[in-house]
C-alpha positions in Angstrom: 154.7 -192.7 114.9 156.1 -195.4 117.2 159.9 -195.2 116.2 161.8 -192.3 115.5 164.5 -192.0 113.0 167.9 -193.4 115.0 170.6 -190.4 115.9 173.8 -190.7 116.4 175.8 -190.5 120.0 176.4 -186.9 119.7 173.0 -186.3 118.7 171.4 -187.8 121.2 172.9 -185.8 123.5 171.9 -182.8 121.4 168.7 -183.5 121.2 168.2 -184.0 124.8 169.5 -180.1 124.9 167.8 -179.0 121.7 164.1 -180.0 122.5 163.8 -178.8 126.2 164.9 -175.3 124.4 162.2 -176.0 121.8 158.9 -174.4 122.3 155.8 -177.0 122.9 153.3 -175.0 121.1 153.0 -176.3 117.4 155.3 -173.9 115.1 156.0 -173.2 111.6 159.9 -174.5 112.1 162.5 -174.4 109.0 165.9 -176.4 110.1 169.4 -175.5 107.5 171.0 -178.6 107.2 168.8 -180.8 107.6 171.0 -183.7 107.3 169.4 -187.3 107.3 166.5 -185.7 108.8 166.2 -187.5 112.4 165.7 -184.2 113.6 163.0 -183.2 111.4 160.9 -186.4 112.0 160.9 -185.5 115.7 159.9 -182.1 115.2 156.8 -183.3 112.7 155.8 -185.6 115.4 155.5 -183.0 117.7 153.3 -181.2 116.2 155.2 -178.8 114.0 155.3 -177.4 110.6 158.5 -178.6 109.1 160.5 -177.7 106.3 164.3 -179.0 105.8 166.4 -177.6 103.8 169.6 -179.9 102.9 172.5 -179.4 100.4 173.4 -183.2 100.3 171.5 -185.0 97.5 171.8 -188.3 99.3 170.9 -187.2 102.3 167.9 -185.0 101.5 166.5 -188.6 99.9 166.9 -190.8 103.2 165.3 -187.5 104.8 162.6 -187.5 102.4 162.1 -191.8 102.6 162.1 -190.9 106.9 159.0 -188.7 106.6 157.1 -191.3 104.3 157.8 -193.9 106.2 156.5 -192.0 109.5 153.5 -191.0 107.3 154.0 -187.5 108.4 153.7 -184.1 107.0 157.2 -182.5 106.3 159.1 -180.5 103.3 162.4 -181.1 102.7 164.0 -179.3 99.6 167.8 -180.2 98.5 169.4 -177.1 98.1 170.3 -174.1 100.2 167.7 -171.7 102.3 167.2 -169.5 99.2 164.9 -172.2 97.7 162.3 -171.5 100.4 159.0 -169.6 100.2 159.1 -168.0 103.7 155.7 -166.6 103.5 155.1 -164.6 106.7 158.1 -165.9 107.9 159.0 -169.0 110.2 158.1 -168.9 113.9 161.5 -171.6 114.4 164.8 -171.4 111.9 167.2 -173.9 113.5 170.8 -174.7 112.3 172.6 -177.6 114.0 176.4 -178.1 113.1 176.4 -175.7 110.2 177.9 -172.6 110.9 181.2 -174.3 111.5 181.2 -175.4 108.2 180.5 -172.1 106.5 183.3 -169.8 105.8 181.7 -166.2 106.1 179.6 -167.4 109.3 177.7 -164.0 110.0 177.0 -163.6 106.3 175.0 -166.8 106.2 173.0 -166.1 109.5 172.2 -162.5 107.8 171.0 -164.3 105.5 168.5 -166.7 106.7 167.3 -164.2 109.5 164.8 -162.5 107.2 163.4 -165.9 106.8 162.3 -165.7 110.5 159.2 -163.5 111.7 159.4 -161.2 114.6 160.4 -162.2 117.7 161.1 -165.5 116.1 163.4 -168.4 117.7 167.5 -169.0 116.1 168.5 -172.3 117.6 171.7 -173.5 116.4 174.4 -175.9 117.6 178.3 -176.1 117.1 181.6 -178.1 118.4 183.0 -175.4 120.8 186.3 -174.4 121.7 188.9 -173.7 119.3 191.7 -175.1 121.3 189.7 -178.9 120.5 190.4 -178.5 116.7 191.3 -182.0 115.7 192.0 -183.8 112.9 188.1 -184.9 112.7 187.3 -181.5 112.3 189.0 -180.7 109.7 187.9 -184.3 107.8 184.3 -183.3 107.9 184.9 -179.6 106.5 185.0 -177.1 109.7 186.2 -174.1 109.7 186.7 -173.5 113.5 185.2 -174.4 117.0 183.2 -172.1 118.6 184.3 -170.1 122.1 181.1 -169.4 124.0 181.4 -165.4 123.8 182.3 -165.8 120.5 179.1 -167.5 119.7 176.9 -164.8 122.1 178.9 -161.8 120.1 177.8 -163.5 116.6 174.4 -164.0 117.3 173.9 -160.3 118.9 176.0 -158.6 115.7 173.5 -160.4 113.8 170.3 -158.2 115.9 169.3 -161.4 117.6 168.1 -160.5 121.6 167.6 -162.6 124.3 170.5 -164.5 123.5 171.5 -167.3 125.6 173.3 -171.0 125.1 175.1 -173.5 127.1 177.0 -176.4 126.7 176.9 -180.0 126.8 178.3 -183.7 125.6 180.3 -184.0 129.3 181.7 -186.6 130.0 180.7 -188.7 126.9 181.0 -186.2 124.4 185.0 -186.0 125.1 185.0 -189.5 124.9 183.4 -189.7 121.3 185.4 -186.7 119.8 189.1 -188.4 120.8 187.7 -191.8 118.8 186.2 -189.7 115.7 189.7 -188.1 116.0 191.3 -191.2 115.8 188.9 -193.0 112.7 190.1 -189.3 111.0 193.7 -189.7 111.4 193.6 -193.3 110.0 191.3 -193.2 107.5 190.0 -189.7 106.1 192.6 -187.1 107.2 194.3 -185.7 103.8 192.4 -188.3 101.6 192.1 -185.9 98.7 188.0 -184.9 98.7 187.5 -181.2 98.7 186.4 -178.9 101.7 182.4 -179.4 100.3 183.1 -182.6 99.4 184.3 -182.9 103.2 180.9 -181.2 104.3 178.6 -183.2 102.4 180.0 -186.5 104.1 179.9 -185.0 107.4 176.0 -185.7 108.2 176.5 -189.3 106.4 179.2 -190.7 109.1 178.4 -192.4 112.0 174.7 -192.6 111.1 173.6 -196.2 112.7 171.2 -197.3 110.0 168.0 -199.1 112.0 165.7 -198.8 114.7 167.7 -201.6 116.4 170.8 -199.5 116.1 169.4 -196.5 117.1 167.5 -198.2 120.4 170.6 -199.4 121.2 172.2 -195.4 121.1 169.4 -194.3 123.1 169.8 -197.0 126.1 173.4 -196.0 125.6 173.2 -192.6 126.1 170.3 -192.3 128.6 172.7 -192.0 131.6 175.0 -189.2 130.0 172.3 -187.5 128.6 170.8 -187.3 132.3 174.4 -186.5 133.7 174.8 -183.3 131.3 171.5 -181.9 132.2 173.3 -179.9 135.6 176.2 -178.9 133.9 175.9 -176.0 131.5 179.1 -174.4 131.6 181.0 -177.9 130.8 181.4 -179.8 127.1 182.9 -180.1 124.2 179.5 -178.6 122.1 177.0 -175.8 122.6 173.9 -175.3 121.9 172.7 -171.2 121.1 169.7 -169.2 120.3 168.4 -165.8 120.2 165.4 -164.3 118.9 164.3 -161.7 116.0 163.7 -158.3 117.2 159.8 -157.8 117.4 158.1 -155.5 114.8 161.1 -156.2 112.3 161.9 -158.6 109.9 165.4 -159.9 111.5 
């Protein structure tokens, strides 16, 4: 594959996080939400065993159109994480910007952790602290922003150990949230869709649409990603994982 699926601003600084956390051996990898599927892509390129699982009809299509086009091997299933054979379970179950989303948060992590084998990798990402709930939030369906403890205390109530995260986006990632807050206040705050409806839409906006587009976000973003390498404890996001006690199921 010579071009990868364009991300957006944000998620180019998320990836940038997300695949130095990633292990380098190949894996058995199952991502919730997986959106437009510019993550998964990467992740099939890699070497890993993909399988998407996406609740947006439209954008479980493009995801599925991404993967053909790349000529690479990768599931993705529209629907939720009940439609998937685990088998002996996935060695990778990633979630990025879902949990905010979801109204009973540690009931949907208990429920995809039996999905993941022993000492298997959670990866997820979030927008993080409460205090930044702005009107862009609630125009793409959140329920809250994550505090960093908060985010530790879910993901060891769930039995995950090893749990660790950190934060990124600074600076540019304060930057993008106050425009998305303003596009939201003029043109999608209180416009009458529904709190799913407002969480299907939310991995459709601000998708740039070619390879032009997205070389253009990756020249872009090269010196912020490099600038929010040192600074973990700073951001308006977070990236967290934890891993499945061994010799259980989750």
């Amino acid at each position: 594959m010579t071009t990868a699926p364009p991300l957006t601003l944000f998620g180019s600084l998320r990836w940038d996080v997300v695949r130095r956390v990633f292990p380098t051996a190949p894996s058995r990898v199952l991502e919730i939400g997986c959106g437009q599927g510019a993550v998964g892509v990467r992740l099939a390129a890699a070497g890993h065993d993909y399988t998407g699982v996406e609740l947006d009809a439209a954008s479980a299509e493009v995801a599925r159109a991404r993967f053909a086009d790349a000529g690479l091997p990768g599931r993705v299933v529209h629907g939720d994480a009940l439609r998937v054979d685990a088998g002996d379970g996935f060695d990778v179950l990633c979630a990025f910007e879902v949990l905010e989303h979801l109204q009973d948060d540690a009931a949907a992590l208990a429920s995809w952790l039996p999905l993941v084998r022993p000492g298997g990798l959670v990866l997820v990402s979030t927008p993080a602290w409460q205090v930044r709930y702005g009107p862009m939030d609630a125009a793409v369906g959140h329920h809250r922003r994550y505090e960093p403890a908060q985010m530790r205390a879910l993901l060891q109530a769930a039995g995950l150990t090893d749990v660790g995260g950190r934060l990124y986006g600074a600076p540019l990632g304060y930057a993008l949230e106050a425009v998305r807050n303003r596009v939201a206040r003029r043109r999608l705050d209180d416009d009458g869709t529904t709190t799913a409806e407002r969480t299907a839409r939310s991995g459709r906006l601000f998708q740039p649409s070619s390879a032009v587009a997205g070389a253009g976000v990756a020249v872009a973003t090269w010196p912020f990603r490099v600038m929010q390498r040192p600074l973990p404890r700073i951001g308006p996001a977070l990236v967290a994982w934890g891993r499945t006690p061994s010799g259980t199921t989750g």
